[in-house]
C-alpha positions as CSV (number, residue, x, y, z in Angstrom):
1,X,-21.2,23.8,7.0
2,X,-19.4,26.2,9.1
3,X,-18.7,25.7,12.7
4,X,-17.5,27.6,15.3
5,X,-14.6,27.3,17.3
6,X,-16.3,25.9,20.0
7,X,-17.8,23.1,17.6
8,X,-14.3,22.7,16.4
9,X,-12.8,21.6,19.5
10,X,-16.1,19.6,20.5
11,X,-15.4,17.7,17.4
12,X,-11.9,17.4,17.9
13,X,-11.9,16.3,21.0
14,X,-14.4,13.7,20.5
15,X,-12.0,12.1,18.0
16,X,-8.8,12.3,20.2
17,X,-7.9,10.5,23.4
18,X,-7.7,12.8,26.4
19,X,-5.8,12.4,29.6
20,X,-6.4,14.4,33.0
21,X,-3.3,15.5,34.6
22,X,-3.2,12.8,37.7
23,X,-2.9,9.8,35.1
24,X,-0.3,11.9,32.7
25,X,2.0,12.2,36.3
26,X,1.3,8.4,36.7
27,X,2.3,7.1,33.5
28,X,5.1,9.8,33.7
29,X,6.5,8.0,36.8
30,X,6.1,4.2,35.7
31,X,7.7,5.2,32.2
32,X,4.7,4.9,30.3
33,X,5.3,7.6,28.2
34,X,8.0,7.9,25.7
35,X,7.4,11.9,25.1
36,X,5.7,14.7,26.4
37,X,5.4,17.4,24.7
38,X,4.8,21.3,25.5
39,X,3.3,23.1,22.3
40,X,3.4,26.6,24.3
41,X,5.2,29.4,22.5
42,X,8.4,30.3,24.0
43,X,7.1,33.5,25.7
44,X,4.6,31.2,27.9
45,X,7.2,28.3,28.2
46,X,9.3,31.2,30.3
47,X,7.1,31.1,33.1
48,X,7.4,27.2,33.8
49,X,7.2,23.6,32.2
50,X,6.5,19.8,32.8
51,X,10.4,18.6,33.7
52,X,11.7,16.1,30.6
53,X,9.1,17.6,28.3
54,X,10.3,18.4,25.0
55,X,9.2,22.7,24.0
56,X,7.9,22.4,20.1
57,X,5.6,25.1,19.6
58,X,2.1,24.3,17.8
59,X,3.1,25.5,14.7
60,X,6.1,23.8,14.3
61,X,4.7,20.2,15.3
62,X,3.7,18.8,12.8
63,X,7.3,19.7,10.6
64,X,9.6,19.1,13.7
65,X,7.8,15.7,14.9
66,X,9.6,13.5,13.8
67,X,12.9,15.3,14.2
68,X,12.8,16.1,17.8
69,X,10.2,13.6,19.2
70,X,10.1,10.7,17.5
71,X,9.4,8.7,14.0
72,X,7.5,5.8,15.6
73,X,4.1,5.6,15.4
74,X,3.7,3.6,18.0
75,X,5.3,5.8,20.4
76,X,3.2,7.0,23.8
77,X,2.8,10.9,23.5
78,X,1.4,13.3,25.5
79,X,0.8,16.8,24.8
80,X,-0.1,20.0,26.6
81,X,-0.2,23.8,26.3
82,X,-2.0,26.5,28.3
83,X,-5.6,24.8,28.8
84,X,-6.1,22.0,26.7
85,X,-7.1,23.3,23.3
86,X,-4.1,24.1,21.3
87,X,-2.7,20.2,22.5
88,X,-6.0,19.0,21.4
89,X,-5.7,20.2,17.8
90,X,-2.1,19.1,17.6
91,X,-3.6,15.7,18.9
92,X,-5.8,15.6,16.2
93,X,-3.1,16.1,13.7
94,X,-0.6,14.1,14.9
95,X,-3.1,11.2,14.6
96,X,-3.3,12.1,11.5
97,X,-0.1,11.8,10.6
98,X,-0.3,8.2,12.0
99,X,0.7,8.6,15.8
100,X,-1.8,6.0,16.9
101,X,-1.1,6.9,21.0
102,X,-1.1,10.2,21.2
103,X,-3.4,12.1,23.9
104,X,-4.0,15.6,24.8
105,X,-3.6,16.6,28.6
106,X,-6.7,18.0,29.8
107,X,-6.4,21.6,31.5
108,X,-2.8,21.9,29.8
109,X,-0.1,23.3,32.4
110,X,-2.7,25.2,34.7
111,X,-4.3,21.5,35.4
112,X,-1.0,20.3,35.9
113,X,-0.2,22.7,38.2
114,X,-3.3,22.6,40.3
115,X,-3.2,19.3,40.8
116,X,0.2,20.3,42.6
117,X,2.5,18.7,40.5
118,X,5.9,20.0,40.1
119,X,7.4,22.0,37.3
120,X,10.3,23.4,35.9
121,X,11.6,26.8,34.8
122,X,15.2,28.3,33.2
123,X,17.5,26.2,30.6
124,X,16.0,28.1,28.0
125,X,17.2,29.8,25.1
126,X,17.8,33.9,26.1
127,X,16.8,36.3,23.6
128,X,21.0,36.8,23.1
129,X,20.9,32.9,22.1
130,X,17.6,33.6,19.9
131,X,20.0,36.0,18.0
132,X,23.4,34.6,17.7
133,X,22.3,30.5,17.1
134,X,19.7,32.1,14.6
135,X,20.9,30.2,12.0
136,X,21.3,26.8,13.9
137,X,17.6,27.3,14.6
138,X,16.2,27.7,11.6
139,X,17.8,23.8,10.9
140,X,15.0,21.8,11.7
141,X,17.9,18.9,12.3
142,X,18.9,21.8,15.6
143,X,16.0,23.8,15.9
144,X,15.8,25.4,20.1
145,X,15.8,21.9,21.2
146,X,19.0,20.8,19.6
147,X,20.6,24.6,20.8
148,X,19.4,23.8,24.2
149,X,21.4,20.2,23.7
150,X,24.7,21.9,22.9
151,X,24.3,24.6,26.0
152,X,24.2,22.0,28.1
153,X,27.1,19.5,26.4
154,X,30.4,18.7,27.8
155,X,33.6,18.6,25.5
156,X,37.5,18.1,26.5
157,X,39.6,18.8,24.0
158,X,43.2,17.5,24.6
159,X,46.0,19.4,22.7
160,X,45.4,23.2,21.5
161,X,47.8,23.0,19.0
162,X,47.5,22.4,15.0
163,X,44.2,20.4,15.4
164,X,43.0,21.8,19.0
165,X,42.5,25.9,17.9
166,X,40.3,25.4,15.0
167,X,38.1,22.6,16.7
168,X,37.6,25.0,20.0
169,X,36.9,27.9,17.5
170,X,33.7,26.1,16.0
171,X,33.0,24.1,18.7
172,X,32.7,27.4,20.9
173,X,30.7,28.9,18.4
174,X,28.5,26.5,17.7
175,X,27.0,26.8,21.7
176,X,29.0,23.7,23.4
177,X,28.5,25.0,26.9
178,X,31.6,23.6,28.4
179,X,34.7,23.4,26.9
180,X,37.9,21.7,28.9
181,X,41.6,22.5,27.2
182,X,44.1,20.2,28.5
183,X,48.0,21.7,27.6
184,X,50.9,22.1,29.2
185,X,52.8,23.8,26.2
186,X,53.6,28.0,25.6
187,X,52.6,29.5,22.6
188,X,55.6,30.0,20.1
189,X,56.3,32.1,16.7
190,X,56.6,28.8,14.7
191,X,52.9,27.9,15.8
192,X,51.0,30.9,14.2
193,X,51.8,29.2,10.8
194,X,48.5,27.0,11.8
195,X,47.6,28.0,15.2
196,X,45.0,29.8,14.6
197,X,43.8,30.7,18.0
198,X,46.8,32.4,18.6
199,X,48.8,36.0,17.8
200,X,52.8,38.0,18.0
201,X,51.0,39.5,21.8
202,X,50.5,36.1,23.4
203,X,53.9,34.3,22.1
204,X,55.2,33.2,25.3
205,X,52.0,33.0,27.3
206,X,50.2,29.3,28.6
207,X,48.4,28.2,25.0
208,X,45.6,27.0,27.8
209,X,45.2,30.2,28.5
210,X,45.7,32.7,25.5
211,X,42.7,29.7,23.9
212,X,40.7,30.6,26.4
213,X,40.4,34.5,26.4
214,X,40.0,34.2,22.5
215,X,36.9,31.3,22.5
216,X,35.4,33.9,25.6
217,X,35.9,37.1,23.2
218,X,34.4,34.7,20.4
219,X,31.1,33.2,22.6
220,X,31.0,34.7,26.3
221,X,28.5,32.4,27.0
222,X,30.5,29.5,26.8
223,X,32.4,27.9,29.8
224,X,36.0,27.4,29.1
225,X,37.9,25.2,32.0
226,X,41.7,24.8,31.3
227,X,44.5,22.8,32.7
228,X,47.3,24.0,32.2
229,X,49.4,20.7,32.4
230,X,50.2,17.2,31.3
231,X,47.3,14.7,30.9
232,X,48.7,11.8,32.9
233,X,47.7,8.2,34.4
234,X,47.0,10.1,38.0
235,X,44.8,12.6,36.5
236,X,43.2,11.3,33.2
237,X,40.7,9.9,34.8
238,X,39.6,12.3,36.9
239,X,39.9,15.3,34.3
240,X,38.2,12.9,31.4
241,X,34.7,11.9,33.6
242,X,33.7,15.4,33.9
243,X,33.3,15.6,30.0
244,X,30.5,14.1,27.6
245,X,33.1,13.5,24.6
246,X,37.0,13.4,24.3
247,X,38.3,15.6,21.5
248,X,41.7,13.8,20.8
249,X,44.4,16.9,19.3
250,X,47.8,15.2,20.4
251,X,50.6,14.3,18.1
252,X,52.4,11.7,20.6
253,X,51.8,8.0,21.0
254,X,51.8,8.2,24.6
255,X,49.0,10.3,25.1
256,X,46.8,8.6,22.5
257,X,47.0,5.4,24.1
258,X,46.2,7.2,27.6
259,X,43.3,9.0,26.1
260,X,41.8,6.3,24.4
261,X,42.0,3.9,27.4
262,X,40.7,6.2,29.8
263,X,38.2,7.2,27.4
264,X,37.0,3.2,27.3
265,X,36.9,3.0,30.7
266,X,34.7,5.8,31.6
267,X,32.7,5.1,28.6
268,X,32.8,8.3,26.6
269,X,33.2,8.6,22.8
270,X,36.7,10.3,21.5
271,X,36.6,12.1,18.0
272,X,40.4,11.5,17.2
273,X,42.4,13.4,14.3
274,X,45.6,13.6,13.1
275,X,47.8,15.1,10.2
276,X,51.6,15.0,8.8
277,X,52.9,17.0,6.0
278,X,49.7,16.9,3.5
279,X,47.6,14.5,5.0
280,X,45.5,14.3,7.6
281,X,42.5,11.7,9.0
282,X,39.7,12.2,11.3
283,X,37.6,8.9,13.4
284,X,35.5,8.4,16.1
285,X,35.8,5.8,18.8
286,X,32.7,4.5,20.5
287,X,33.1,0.8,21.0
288,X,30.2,0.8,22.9
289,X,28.1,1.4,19.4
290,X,29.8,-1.6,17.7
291,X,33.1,0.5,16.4
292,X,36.8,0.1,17.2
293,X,39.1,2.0,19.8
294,X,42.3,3.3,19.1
295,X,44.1,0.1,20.5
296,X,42.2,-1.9,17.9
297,X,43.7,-0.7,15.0
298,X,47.2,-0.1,17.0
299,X,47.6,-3.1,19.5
300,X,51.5,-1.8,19.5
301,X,52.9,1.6,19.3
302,X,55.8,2.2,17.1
303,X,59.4,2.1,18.5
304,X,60.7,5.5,19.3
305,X,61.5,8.1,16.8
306,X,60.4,5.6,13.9
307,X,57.7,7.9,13.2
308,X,58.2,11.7,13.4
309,X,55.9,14.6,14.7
310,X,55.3,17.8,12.5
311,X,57.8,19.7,14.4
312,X,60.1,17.1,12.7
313,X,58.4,16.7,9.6
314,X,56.6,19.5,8.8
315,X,53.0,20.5,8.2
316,X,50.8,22.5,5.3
317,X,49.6,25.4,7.5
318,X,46.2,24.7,6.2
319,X,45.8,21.1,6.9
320,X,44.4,21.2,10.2
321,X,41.8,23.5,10.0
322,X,40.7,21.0,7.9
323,X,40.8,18.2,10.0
324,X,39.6,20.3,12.7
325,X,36.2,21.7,11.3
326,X,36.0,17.7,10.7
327,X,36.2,16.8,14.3
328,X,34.2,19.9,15.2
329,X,31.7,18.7,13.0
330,X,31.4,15.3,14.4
331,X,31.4,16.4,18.4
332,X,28.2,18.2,17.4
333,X,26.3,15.7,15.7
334,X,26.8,13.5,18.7
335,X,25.7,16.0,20.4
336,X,22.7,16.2,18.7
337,X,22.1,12.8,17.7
338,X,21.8,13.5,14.1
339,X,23.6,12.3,10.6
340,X,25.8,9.3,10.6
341,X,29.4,9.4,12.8
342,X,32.2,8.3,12.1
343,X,31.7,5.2,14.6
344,X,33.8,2.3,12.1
345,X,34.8,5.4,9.9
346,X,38.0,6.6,8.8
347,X,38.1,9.7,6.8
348,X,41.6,10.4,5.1
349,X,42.6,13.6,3.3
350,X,45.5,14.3,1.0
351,X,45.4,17.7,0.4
352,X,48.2,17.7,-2.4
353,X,45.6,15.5,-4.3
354,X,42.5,17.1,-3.0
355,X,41.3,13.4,-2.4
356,X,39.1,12.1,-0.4
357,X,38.7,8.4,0.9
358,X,36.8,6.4,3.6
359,X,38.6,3.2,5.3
360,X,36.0,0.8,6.8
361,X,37.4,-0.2,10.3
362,X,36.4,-2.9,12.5
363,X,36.5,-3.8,15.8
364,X,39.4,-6.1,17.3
365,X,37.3,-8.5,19.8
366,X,40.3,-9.8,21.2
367,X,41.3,-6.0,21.7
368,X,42.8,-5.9,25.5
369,X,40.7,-2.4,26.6
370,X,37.6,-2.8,24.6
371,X,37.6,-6.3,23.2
372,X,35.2,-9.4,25.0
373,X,37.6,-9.9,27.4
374,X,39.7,-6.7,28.3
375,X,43.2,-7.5,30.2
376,X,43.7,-3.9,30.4
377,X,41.2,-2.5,33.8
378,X,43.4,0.1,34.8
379,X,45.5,3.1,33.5
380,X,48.9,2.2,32.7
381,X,52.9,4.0,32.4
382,X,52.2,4.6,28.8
383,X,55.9,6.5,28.3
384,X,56.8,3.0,29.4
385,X,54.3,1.6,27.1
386,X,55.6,3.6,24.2
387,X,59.1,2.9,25.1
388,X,59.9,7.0,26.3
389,X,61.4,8.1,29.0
390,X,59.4,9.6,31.4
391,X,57.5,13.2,30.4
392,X,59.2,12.6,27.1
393,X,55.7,13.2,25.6
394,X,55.6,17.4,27.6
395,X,56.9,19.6,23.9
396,X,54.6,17.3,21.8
397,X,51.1,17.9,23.8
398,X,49.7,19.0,20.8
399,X,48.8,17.6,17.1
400,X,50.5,20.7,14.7
């Protein structure tokens, strides 16, 4: 029999639980509620929304549930649009799919607003961002949510060299809001080979710099911060805290170990990569998630000059784009939260063979930054470390 839809929502909301605005704020506050949910369009969301709620229009829901909110069934969810009825449906369908404590906010926004709670407006995607992450969007993996995630992400990239230029190029246009670029080097001819944010009309000029105006002419809506200068033990930690994630681009022993101790202490991940000649490998560190630092799998660096850089030993032009796109890739699905890392991962490429091959790697729990009980609390002289005189690490800033 047909029913009106008035009837419709009588019916609906009869089967669904509902929840007046007052008790949604209290269980808000107490952490009662894992997600909230706004199933507005976009053109309503403009005007104002419930701060932490997550913006999945109605119908998207249903495909983008368990994507962006959550796969537990289990999970406390509260949804809300304009007045009550859109949220109710989506209630009823959620249920459906087994979401067993879901409710639908009664009076939507406009309740929530009377009731004189607080809400939020901006951080939204512009119509400019609508067009140029287009195709990030239409990944239901990234959708607006996961867009809105990289806008607001932090990312230091130490070295724009061999490794550093193609990482900033993808990492920039993928949306990464902030981008830091820590080098102290000038661009030179013999870097164009592989440099690939770089030209003939900025040979001579701060790399930091000439990076910077290319990844603005590439994404103007992107942030760039750049020091031009050595990372050191008096300003690692400082520069490295601002940032969500540590891209790692240098080629010298000294820096490695500073960047992944500081990196340890401050708690952030560092997606490392290096390459020689042919090959190249990629990692991440997050020891916090079970994996290794770099100190676990080099407790000792090798005595000087035992192992040469690619100004010594060359480099396939090539190769670190490669490498690169690889770190790129991995900085944004930490980002997002998506796919599976490289956390106890070690990707190596031989591009002579055009091979592949994974090395399992495993944390050191007598490790002296990360291990069970860490000796190491404190930034150390790592050109001391290395064996190096000091600023012996200043022509090798960068991987390539």
């Amino acid at each position: 029999m047909a029913v009106t839809s008035n009837q419709l929502l009588d019916q609906v909301k009869r089967r669904i639980t509902e929840i007046t605005p007052e008790s949604a704020y209290d269980e808000l506050q107490r952490g009662g509620v894992q997600c909230i949910v706004d199933v507005r369009e976009r053109d309503e969301v403009m005007d104002g929304y419930i701060p932490g709620a997550k913006l999945i229009p109605r119908g998207f829901l249903e495909l983008n549930v368990e994507e962006d909110v959550t796969t537990d069934r289990e999970a406390t969810i509260v949804l809300y649009c304009a007045g009550g009825n859109r949220s109710a449906l989506a209630a009823r369908d959620l249920q459906e799919m087994g979401y067993s404590r879901v409710s639908s906010m009664i009076g939507g926004i406009k309740g929530w607003k009377d009731a004189g709670y607080g809400i939020e407006q901006g951080g939204l995607l512009s119509d400019d961002d609508l067009q140029r992450y287009s195709r990030h969007i239409l990944l239901p993996e990234v959708g607006e949510h996961g867009q809105q995630e990289l806008l607001k992400s932090k990312v230091l990239m130490v070295g724009a060299g061999g490794l550093g230029c193609p990482t900033g190029l993808y990492l920039a246009a993928a949306g990464v809001g902030s981008i830091g670029l820590v080098d102290a080097d000038i661009v030179d001819k013999s870097n164009l080979q592989r440099q690939v944010l770089f030209g003939e009309s900025v040979i001579g000029q701060p790399k930091v710099q000439a990076a910077k105006e290319r990844l603005l002419d590439l994404n103007p809506g992107v942030n760039v911060c750049i020091y031009n200068e050595l990372l050191t033990s008096y300003n690692a930690m400082e520069i490295i805290d601002t940032y969500d994630i540590v891209v790692n681009g240098c080629d010298n022993f000294p820096t490695r170990y500073l960047v992944n101790d500081a990196a340890v202490l401050l708690g952030k991940p560092v997606v490392d990569g290096s390459i020689f000649r042919f090959e190249g490998q990629a990692t991440v560190y997050v020891p916090s998630e079970g994996g290794p630092c770099y100190r676990c799998l080099y407790p000792e660096p090798p005595p000087p000059g035992e192992v040469p850089s690619c100004a010594e030993g060359g480099v396939l032009g090539v190769l670190p784009g490669i490498v690169g796109v690889i770190q790129a890739t991995e900085v944004v699905k930490l980002v997002l939260g998506k796919g599976s890392s490289l956390v106890g991962r070690m990707v190596m490429y031989d591009a002579l063979d055009m091979k592949f091959r994974e090395l399992k790697l495993r944390r050191d729990a007598e490790c002296p930054v990360c291990g069970d009980n860490p000796s190491i609390t404190e930034l150390i002289d790592y050109d001391q470390f290395c064996g190096l005189p000091a600023n012996d690490t200043a022509p090798k800033e960068a991987a390539g």
